[in-house]
C-alpha positions in Angstrom: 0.0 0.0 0.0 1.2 3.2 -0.7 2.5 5.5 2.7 1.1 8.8 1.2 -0.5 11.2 3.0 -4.2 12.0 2.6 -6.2 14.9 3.7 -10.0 14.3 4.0 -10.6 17.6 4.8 -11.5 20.8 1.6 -8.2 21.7 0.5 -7.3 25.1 0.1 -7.3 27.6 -2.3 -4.1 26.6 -3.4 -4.3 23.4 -2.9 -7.3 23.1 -5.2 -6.0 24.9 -7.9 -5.2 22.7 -10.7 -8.5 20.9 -11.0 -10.3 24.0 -10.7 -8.3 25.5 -13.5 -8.4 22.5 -15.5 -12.0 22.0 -15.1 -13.1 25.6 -15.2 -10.8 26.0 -18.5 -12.8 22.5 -19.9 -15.9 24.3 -19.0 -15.1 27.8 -20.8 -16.2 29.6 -17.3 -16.7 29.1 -13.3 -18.7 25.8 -12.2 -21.8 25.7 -10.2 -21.5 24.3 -7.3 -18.1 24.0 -6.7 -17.7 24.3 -3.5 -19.2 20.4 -3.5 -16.1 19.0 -5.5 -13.8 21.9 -3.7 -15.0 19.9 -0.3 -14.5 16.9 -1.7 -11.1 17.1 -3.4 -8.5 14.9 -1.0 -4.8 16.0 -1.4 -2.5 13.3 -1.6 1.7 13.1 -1.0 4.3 10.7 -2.4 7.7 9.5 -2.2 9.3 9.3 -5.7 8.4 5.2 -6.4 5.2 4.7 -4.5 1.7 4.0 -6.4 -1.2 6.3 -6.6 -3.3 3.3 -7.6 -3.0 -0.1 -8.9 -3.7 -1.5 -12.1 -7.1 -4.1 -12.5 -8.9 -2.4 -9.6 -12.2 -0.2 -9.0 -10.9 3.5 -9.0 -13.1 5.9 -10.1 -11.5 9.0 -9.7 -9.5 11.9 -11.2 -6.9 13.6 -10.2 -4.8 16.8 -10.9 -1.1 17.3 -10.5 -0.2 20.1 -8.7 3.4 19.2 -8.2 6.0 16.0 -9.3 5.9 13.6 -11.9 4.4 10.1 -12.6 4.3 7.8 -14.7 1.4 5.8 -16.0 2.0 2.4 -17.2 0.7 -1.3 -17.9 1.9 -3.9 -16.5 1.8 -7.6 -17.8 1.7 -10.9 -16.4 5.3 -11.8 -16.8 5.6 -8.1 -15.0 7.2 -6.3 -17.8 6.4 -2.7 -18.1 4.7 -0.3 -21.1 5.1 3.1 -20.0 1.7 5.3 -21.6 2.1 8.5 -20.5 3.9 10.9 -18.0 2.4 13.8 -15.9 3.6 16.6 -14.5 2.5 19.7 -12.3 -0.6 21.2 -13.9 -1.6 18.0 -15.5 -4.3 15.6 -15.1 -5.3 11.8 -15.1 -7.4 9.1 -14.8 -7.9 5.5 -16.0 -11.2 6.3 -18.5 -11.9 2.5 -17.9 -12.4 2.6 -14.0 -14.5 6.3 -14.6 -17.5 3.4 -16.1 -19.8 1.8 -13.8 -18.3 -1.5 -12.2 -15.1 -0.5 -14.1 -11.1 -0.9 -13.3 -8.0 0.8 -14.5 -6.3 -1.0 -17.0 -2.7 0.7 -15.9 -1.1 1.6 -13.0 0.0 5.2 -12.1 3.7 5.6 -10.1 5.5 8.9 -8.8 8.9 10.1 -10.1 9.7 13.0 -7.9 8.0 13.7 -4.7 4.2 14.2 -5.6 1.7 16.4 -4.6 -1.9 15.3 -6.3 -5.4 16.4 -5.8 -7.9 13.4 -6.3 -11.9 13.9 -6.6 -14.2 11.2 -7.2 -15.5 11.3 -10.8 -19.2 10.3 -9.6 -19.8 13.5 -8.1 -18.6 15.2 -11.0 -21.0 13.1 -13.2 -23.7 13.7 -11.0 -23.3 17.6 -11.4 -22.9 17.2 -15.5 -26.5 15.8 -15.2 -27.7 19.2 -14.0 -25.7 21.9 -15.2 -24.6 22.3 -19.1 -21.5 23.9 -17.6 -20.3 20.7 -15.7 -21.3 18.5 -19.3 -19.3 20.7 -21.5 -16.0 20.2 -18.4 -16.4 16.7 -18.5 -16.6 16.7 -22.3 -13.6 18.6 -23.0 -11.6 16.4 -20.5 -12.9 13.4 -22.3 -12.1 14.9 -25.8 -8.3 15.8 -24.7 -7.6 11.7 -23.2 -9.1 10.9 -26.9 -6.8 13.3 -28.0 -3.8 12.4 -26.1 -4.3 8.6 -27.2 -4.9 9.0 -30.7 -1.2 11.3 -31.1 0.2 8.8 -29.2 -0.7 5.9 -31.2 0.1 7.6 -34.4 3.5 8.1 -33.2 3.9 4.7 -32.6 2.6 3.3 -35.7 4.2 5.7 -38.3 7.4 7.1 -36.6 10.3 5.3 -36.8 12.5 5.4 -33.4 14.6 8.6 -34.2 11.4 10.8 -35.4 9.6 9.5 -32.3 12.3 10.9 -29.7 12.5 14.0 -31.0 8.9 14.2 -31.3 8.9 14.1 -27.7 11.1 15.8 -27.1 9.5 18.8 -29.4 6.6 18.5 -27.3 8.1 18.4 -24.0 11.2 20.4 -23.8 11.8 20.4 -20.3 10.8 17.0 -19.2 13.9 14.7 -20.9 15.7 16.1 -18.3 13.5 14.8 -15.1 13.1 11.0 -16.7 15.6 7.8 -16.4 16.4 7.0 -19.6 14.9 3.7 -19.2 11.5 4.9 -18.6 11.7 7.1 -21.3 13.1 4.2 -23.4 9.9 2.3 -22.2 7.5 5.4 -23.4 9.3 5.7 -26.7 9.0 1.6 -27.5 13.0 1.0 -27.1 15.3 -0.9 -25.5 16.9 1.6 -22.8 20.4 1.1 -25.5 19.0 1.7 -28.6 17.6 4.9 -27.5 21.4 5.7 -26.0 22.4 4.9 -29.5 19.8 7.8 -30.5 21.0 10.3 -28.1 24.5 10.0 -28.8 23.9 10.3 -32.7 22.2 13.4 -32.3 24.1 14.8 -29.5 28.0 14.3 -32.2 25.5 15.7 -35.1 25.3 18.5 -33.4 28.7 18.8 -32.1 27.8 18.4 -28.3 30.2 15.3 -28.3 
């Protein structure tokens, strides 16, 4: 189990930040009734390497980043590791799986740095969609950036060979190469952690850094 430390108690304006932003930005304006997902919102603390939740279990929350990095991943039986996606501070998550009824993630989220999240339970948010346009068009938005995400990641995948694909992410994240073990970014990018060495130090002599 992961030693975190959880607050069950409304966050405070700081700490509540990033989903309010996130979902306030999704929704084009303020929420009503906010104050019922400001109250709810538990703030959560990790140790670089502990687990914000498991894969293959009934989780039905989001959750905002306000500081740190994680990484979400699948694991398989033979307990090898796909890395999807990283977050970092001003980011979101969730498994889209475990946000159905009687669903459960199908990957596992892990901290990099020390990690400060806000987590909400989607079901309130759901409930508020059903009654205010404002809270649909949030939850849409959200929905329509994971689609998003997903589809630019599998595109990447499938047409980029493993040189385009680095420095497509690293194009699109600038500042992050520098916070993630090479093997985890190895993992992300669909390499072996030498191969992608191989990359670095190519383009590193190409452009006289070596």
């Amino acid at each position: 189990m992961p030693s975190s430390t959880q607050v069950n108690r409304p966050t405070t304006t700081a700490a509540k930040h990033v989903l309010q932003a996130l979902l306030e930005g999704a929704a084009g304006g303020p929420l009503p009734h906010w104050d019922q997902v400001a109250s709810a919102i538990r703030e959560r603390r990790f140790r670089p390497g502990e687990t914000v939740f498991m894969q293959d279990v009934a989780h039905p929350c989001v959750y905002g980043v306000r500081l740190g990095l994680l990484k979400l991943g699948y694991l398989g039986a033979d307990g090898n590791e796909w890395i999807k996606s990283f977050v970092h501070e001003g980011g979101f998550f969730a498994s889209i799986a475990a946000l159905q009824p009687q669903g459960k993630t199908t990957f596992q989220a892990t901290t990099l740095e020390p990690t400060v999240v806000e987590q909400v339970d989607y079901r309130l948010m759901a409930e508020l969609a059903q009654a205010h346009l404002a809270w649909s068009r949030a939850l849409h938005q959200l929905t329509l950036a994971f689609a998003a995400r997903k589809e630019q990641r599998e595109r990447e995948l499938l047409t980029l060979t493993p040189e385009p694909r680095y420095l497509a992410f690293r194009a699109a994240h600038p500042d992050l190469e520098r916070r993630i073990a090479q093997k985890d970014l190895a993992r992300h990018l669909g390499l072996t952690p030498v191969g992608l060495n191989r990359i670095v130090v190519r383009l590193r002599r190409a452009a006289g850094l070596e």
